[in-house]
C-alpha positions, 0 to 999 in steps of 0.5 A: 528473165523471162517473167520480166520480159512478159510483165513488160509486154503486158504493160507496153502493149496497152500504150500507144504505139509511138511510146512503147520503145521509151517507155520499155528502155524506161521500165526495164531499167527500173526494174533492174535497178529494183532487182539489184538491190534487192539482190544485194540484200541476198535474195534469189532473183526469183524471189526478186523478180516476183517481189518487185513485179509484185511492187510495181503492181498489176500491169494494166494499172501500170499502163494506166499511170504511164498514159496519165490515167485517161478513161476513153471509149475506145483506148490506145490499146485498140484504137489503132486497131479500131482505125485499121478495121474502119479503114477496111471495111469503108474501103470494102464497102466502097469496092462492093457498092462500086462494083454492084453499081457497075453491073447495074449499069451493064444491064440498065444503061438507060437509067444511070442518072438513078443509078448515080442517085442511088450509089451516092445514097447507098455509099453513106448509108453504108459508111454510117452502118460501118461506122456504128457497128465498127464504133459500137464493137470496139466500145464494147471490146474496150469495156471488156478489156477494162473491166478485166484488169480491174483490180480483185478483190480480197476477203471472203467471197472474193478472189486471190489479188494478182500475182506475177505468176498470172502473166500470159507468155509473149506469144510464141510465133508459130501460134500467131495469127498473121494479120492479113488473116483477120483482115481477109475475114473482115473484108469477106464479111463486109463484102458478104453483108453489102450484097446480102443488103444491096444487090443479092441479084448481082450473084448470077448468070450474065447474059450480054448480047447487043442490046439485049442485057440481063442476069439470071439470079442464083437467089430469090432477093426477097427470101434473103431479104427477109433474112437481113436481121439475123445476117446483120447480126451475124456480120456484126459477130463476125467482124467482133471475132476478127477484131480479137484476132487482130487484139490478141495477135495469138491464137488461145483456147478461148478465142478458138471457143469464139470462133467455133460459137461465130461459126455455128451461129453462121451454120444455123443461120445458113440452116434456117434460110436454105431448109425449104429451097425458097431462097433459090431462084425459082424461075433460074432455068426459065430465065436461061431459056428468056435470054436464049442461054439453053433451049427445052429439050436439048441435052444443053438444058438437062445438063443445066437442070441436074447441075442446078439441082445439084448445086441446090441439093449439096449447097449446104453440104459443101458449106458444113465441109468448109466449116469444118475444115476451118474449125478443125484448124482452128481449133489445132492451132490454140490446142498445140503446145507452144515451142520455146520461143526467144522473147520478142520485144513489145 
């Protein structure tokens, strides 16, 4: 029945992974054996079903007896999970640092013994940053998901005890969220946050000619700098957007209401730094006259001047449309009915 399926879902999803095949054989046939007696006595299996969910108690419990009842910072529910995003962003951070490293060596090759010292340096700092923030993210999500399955209370002032009929569906496929989706925004994410923190100059123009070697930044490394607080805080909320993704694996009204609330946090954000044009390089069409890329007056420098001031001008115009598209996705994919889905296995 369908009620069972979801109830043995419910439970074996917040077990380790190597133990959900046996302990679903082993909970299913249980329940079986409770539904035949109470059949034998002559209730509907309805009734039967509900009755002996009821018995069997809410599921998180159940999954709490199953794995000896073990408190833990971050539980087998999400731990592998927890692992996955660690192993993702430490190779996302790695990648960013390798190849900030390799432009600067492109455009200062004299000074590779400082260049090393400093990519070493950055590479634990950036694997001590990724770990707390990742760590700190899934202890909270950990106390979240804890303190949502804690029993409710009874009386007056509290609310109704739990009932079979709270079950969620076994998530249908076509609302799904595919893995390597999440996993993609985690990895932008990191990816954003090391150039954010690390090398904003390496987003430019290159000029390597000879000897004579440079890049023209599209931003100014200060003003964006100067920024780093709230980008981390962004980052931070982003990275928690995509870890539930990867939790929930479906897509539902609330998760859709995280996403929106991450995506205008990062609207605002982007706002604030782009409102007075500071955190545009200023000097960009002086340093493609310096490296000899367009010379003052030519037809070449004035399609330079209005591409870059159009570039300036529409920049957060462009990222509002992306926004939107992204969001009005979103938001179709946890509103649309679910089709009837054969039940998967947990």
């Amino acid at each position: 029945m369908e009620l069972i399926s979801r109830y043995i879902y419910a439970v074996t999803r917040r077990l380790p992974e190597k133990q959900r095949a046996d302990i679903e054989q082993e909970l299913r046939g249980l329940i079986e054996d409770m539904l035949e007696v109470r059949l034998e006595q002559g209730e509907t299996k309805e009734e039967a079903a509900d009755a002996v969910l009821r018995e069997l108690g809410e599921p998180r419990a159940l999954a709490a007896r199953y794995g000896g009842g073990t408190r833990y910072l971050i539980g087998p529910e999400l731990f592998p999970i927890y692992l996955s995003i660690l192993r993702i962003s430490a190779a996302a951070t790695a990648i960013a640092l390798s190849v900030s490293f390799f432009i600067r060596f492109l455009t200062s090759p004299a000074l590779i013994d400082e260049l090393f010292a400093d990519f070493g340096m950055s590479l634990l700092g950036g694997a001590f940053q990724i770990f707390t923030w990742v760590t700190l993210t899934f202890a909270f999500l950990e106390y979240a998901v804890a303190k949502e399955g804690k029993p409710l209370r009874q009386g007056k002032g509290g609310k109704k005890p739990w009932s079979p009929a709270d079950l969620p569906p076994v998530p249908a496929e076509r609302k799904d969220i595919k893995r390597c989706d999440a996993v993609a925004g985690i990895i932008f994410t990191v990816l954003f946050l090391v150039v954010c923190t690390v090398q904003t100059d390496a987003l430019g123009i290159y000029f390597l000619s000879g000897e004579q070697r440079g890049i023209v930044p599209f931003f100014e490394q200060s003003v964006i700098q100067s920024f780093l607080p709230l980008i981390w805080l962004l980052a931070l909320l982003a990275i928690g957007r995509d870890s539930l993704k990867l939790i929930k694996r479906t897509w539902t009204w609330q998760l859709a209401v995280v996403h929106l609330l991450v995506n205008a946090a990062a609207l605002g954000l982007f706002a604030l730094m782009l409102q007075d044009g500071a955190v545009w390089n200023a000097h960009f069409l002086e340093g493609l006259v310096q490296y000899g890329m367009v010379t003052p007056g030519s037809d070449g420098y004035a399609s330079a001047e209005s591409t870059w001031q159009l570039v300036t001008s529409r920049f957060f115009l462009f990222l509002v449309i992306i926004v939107l598209v992204d969001t009005i996705t979103v938001l179709y994919k946890a509103w649309r009915p679910a089709p009837p889905v054969k039940q998967r296995q947990a």
